[in-house]
N, C-alpha and C positions, 0 to 999 in steps of 0.2 A: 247745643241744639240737637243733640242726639235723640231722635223722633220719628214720629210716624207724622206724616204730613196733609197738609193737603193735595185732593188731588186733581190734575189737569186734566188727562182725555189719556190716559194710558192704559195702566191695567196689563192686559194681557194682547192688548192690540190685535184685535183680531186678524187683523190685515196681515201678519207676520206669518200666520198659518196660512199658506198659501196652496191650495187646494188644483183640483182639476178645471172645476167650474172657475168664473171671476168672482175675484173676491170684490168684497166691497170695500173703497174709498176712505179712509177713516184720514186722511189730511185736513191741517188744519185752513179753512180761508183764511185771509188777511183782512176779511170785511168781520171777524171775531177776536175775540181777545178774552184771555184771563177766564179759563173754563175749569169750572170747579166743580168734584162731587164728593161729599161728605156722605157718608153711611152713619146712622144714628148706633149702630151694633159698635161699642170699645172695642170686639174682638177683633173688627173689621178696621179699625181705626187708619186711614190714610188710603183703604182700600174701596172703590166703590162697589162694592158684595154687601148683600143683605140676604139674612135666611128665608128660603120658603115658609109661609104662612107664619112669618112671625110680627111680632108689631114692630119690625125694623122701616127703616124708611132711608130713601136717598136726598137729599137736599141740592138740587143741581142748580149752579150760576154759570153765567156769560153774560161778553159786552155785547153790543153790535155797534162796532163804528161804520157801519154806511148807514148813507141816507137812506131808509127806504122808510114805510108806513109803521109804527108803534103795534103790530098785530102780527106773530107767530105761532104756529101750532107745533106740536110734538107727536109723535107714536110711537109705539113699541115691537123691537122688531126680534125675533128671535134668531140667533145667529149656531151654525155648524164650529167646532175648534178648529174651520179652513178657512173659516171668513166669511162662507157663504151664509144666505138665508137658509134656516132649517126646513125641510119639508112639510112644517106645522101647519095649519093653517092659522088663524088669528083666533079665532074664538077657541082652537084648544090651548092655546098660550097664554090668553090676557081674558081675564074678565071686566066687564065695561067698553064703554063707546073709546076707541084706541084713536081715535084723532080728536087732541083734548089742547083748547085756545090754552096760550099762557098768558094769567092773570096779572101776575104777580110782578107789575112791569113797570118800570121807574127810568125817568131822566137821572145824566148826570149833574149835580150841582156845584154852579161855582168853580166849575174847573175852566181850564183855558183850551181840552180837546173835548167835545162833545160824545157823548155816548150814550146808548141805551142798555140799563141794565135790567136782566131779566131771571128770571128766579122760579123755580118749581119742586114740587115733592113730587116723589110714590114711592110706595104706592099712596093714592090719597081717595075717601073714598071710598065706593066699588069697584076701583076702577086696581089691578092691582094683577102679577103676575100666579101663572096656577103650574108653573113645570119650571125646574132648576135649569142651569145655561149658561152660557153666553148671548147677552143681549145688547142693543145698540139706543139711545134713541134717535129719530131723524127729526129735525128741527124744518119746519120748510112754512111758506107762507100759502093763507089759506086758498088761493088764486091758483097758486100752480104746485099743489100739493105732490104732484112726482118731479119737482126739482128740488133736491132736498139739497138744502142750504148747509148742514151741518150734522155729523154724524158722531153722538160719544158715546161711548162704549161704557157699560157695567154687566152685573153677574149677580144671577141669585143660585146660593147654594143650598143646597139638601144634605145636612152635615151625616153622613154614611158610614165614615171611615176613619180612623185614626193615625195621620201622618207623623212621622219619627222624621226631622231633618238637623242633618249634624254639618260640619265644614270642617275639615281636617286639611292638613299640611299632603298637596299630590305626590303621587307613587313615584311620579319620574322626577329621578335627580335633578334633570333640567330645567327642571320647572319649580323646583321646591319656594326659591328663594322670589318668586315674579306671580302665582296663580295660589290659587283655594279651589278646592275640591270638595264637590256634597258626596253624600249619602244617605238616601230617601230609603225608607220601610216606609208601606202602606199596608198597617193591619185592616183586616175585616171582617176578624170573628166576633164582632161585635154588631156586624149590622146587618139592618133588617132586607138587605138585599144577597142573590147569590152570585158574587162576580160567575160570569161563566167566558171565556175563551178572554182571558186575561190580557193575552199578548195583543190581540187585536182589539177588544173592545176597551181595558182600562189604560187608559192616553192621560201621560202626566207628564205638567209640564214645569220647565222651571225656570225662574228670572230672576236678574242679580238689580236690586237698586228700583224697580218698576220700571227698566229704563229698557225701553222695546223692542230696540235694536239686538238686547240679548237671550230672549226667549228663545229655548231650543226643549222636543220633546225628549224627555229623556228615555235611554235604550229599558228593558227589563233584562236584570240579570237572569236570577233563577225566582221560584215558589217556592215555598212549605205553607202547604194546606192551602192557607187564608192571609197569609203574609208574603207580601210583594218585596221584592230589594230590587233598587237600580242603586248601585254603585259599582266603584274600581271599572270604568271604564273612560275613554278619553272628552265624549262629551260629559261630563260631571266636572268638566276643569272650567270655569272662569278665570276669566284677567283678576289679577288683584288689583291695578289701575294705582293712583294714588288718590287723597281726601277732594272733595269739590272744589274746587276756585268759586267762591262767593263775591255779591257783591248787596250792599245795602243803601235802596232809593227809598226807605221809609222818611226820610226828613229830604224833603227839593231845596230849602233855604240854605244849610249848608251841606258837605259831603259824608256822607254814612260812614261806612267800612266797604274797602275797594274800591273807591271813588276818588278822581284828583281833586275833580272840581264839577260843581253846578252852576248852571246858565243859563239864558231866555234869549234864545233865537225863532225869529219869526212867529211870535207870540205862544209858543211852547217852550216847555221845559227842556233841556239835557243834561245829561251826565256821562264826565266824560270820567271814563275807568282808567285806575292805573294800568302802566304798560306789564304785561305778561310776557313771561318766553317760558320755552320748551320744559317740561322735566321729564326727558329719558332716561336721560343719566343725571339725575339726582337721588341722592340719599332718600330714605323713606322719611317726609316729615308729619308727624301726629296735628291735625286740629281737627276743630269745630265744625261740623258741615250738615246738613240736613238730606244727603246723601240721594241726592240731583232733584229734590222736589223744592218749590214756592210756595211762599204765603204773603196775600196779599193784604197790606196793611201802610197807611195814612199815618203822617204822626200829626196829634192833636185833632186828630179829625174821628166824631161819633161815628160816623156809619163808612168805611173803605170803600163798600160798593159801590156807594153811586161819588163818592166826594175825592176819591184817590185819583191823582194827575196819571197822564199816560206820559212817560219821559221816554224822549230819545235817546237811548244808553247806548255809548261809542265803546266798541270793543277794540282793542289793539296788542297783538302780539308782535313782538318783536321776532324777526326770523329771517335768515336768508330761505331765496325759492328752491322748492326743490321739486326739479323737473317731472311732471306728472303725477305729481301730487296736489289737490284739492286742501284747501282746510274749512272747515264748519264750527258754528257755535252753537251747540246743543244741550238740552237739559231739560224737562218735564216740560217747563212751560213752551215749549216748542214740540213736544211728543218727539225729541230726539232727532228727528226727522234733518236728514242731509239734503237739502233744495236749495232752489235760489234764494229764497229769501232766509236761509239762513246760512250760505256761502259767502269767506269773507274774500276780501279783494284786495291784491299786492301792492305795496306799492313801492316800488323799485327807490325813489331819491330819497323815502325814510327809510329802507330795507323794514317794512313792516307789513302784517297785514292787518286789514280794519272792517269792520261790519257794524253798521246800526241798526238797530231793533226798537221797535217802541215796545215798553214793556210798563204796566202799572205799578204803580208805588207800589214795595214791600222787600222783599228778602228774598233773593235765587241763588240757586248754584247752579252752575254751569261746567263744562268742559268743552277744551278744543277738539275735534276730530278732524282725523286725514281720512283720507279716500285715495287709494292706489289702486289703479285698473280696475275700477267696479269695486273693492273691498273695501268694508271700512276697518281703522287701524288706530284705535284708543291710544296704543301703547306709545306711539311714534310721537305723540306729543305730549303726552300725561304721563308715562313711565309706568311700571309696572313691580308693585310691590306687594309680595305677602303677606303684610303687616297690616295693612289698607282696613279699615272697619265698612264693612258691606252688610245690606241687609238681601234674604235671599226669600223669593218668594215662591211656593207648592201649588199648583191644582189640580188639582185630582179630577178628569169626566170618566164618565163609562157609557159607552153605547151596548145595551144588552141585542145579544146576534137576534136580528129581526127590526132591533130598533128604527125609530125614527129620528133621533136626537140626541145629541149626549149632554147627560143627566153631569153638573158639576156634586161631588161628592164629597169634596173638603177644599180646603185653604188653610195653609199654616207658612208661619213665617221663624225666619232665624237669624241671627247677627252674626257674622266671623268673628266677633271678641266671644263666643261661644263654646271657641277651641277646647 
């Protein structure tokens, strides 16, 4: 299942770029579920990016498991690479009426959790973006349109530049055998822009997996002319981590892969997972994984979105505590995100820890996380190998010195079996 996937609410997580101003909010509620944006562009494929002025299109789904009325709207917001709203105002950014009802709205059927699923394009219409970025949409209902219910993030680019990313084996000994290291070149004698004060205005960024937690901008080495390099330096080092821990709720009647067993309590579904422990100290093992993303899929059932059960999936690792340590269950369809509702809870007479999640039928991967003192800490319970198959993701903005905005200028993506 080595693939570009579907995608949740990640991306480049605006919120990660944490600016001087507040940034904005991009957590997931719990009154939503199973948020998805497909980009029609293959090049884009797993990513929600779509070219300026081209006929690409986003395809955006979610649940909403609360009760509220069948009627939400959407807008478009334009976002700074700190999270904030850009300086734009709305009509330089969007053309068309920017508070647009979603139509395209459907019960669940036949299931035993109720939910409303809801479904939209763009651009669609006139209604359609006119400047490259980082953008967000806010979902909110048409009553109280500045409490905005839900915040997901995409990008439209203005392909400018030509990005080179490579993953090689890192410089320091220490590291050889545990991390992967990039190497980014970004030509641009080929575009129709003039980069001008490089170090301050072209902001590249990079992330291992879409997974948000690990976006850092990367340093610039040196120039020649019209050609950028960031490498050989220590932020270009990612964890090598080991492959995902999956698990498979497409069939609720019997157990998928990673599953003990499935069950009906309190007229819902669960699935309770095999028990997991630690790999710090294990061998590097090779499989299958979709490399922390979800696809949401039904077996026997025509349409997933509205007909796919929401099952309570019981997480269990096997672990004694260790004092001052937190553990989490993270992976795309969580936006990685360490919180309460995705903290799991000890329990001393199993020596185990346990967390439940309702999650829709289909296929995740996942990983444990620690959290020490405020830091989070992959390697403490997933281990750390340089063998690991990773995919690494580039964005290239440029704010030109006067700007208002910064202009996204490419995306390119790489594999570590690349070496």
């Amino acid at each position: 299942m080595k693939r570009f996937c579907l995608l949740v609410v990640c991306l480049l997580a605006v919120s990660r770029f944490a600016g001087a101003q507040e940034t904005l909010d991009f957590s997931q509620s719990s009154d939503f579920g199973s948020i998805v944006v497909e980009s029609s562009n293959p090049d884009y494929s797993g990513l929600p990016v779509i070219n300026l002025g081209s006929s690409d299109y986003l395809t955006v789904g979610f649940d909403d498991l609360a009760d509220r009325d069948m009627s939400l709207r959407y807008r478009v917001v334009h976002l700074n690479t700190d999270g904030t709203s850009s300086s734009l105002r709305e009509i330089e950014y969007v053309n068309g009426i920017n508070k647009t009802d979603i139509t395209d709205v459907n019960l669940s059927f036949n299931t035993r959790t109720n939910y409303v699923h809801y479904q939209f394009r763009f651009p669609e219409g006139n209604r359609y973006a006119k400047v490259s970025g980082a953008y967000c949409f806010e979902i909110f209902e048409p009553a109280e349109p500045d409490k905005v219910l839900l915040r997901i993030p995409f990008m439209v680019c203005e392909p400018s530049v030509d990005i080179e990313v490579s993953i090689k084996a890192p410089r320091r000994v220490e590291w050889r055998l545990s991390r992967q290291e990039l190497a980014v070149a970004v030509d641009a004698s080929e575009s129709p822009l003039q980069i001008m004060q490089a170090d301050r205005g072209l902001k590249v960024f990079a992330q291992q997996n879409q997974n948000t937690t690990t976006i850092r901008q990367l340093p610039l080495l040196y120039q020649v002319g019209t050609r950028y390099e960031y490498k050989d330096k220590d932020e270009m080092v990612f964890d090598g981590l080991s492959e995902f821990r999956n698990l498979d709720i497409r069939p609720v009647e019997h157990s998928g892969w990673g599953v003990e067993r499935t069950y009906i309590l309190r007229d819902r579904w669960n699935a309770l997972l095999q028990r997991q422990k630690s790999r710090e100290y294990k061998t590097y093992t090779s499989d299958d994984d979709i490399n922390g993303d979800f696809a949401i899929k039904a077996d026997r059932m025509d349409n997933s979105d509205i007909e796919a059960e929401y099952v309570d999936v019981h997480f269990v690792l096997e672990s004694e505590p260790v004092q001052g340590r937190e553990v989490y269950v993270v992976g795309k369809f969580n936006q990685w995100e360490c919180n309460e509702s995705s903290k799991m809870v000890y329990h001393p007479d199993l020596k185990v820890y346990a967390l439940t999640l309702p999650l829709k039928q289909g296929f995740y991967d996942y990983m444990f996380a620690c959290v020490e003192n405020g830091q989070l800490r992959m390697p403490y319970l997933e281990g750390n190998n340089q063998e690991t198959e990773n995919d690494y993701f580039v964005y290239v903005f440029y704010r030109e010195p006067g700007g208002r905005y910064d202009r996204l200028l490419g995306v390119a993506k790489a594999n570590s079996r690349d070496l």
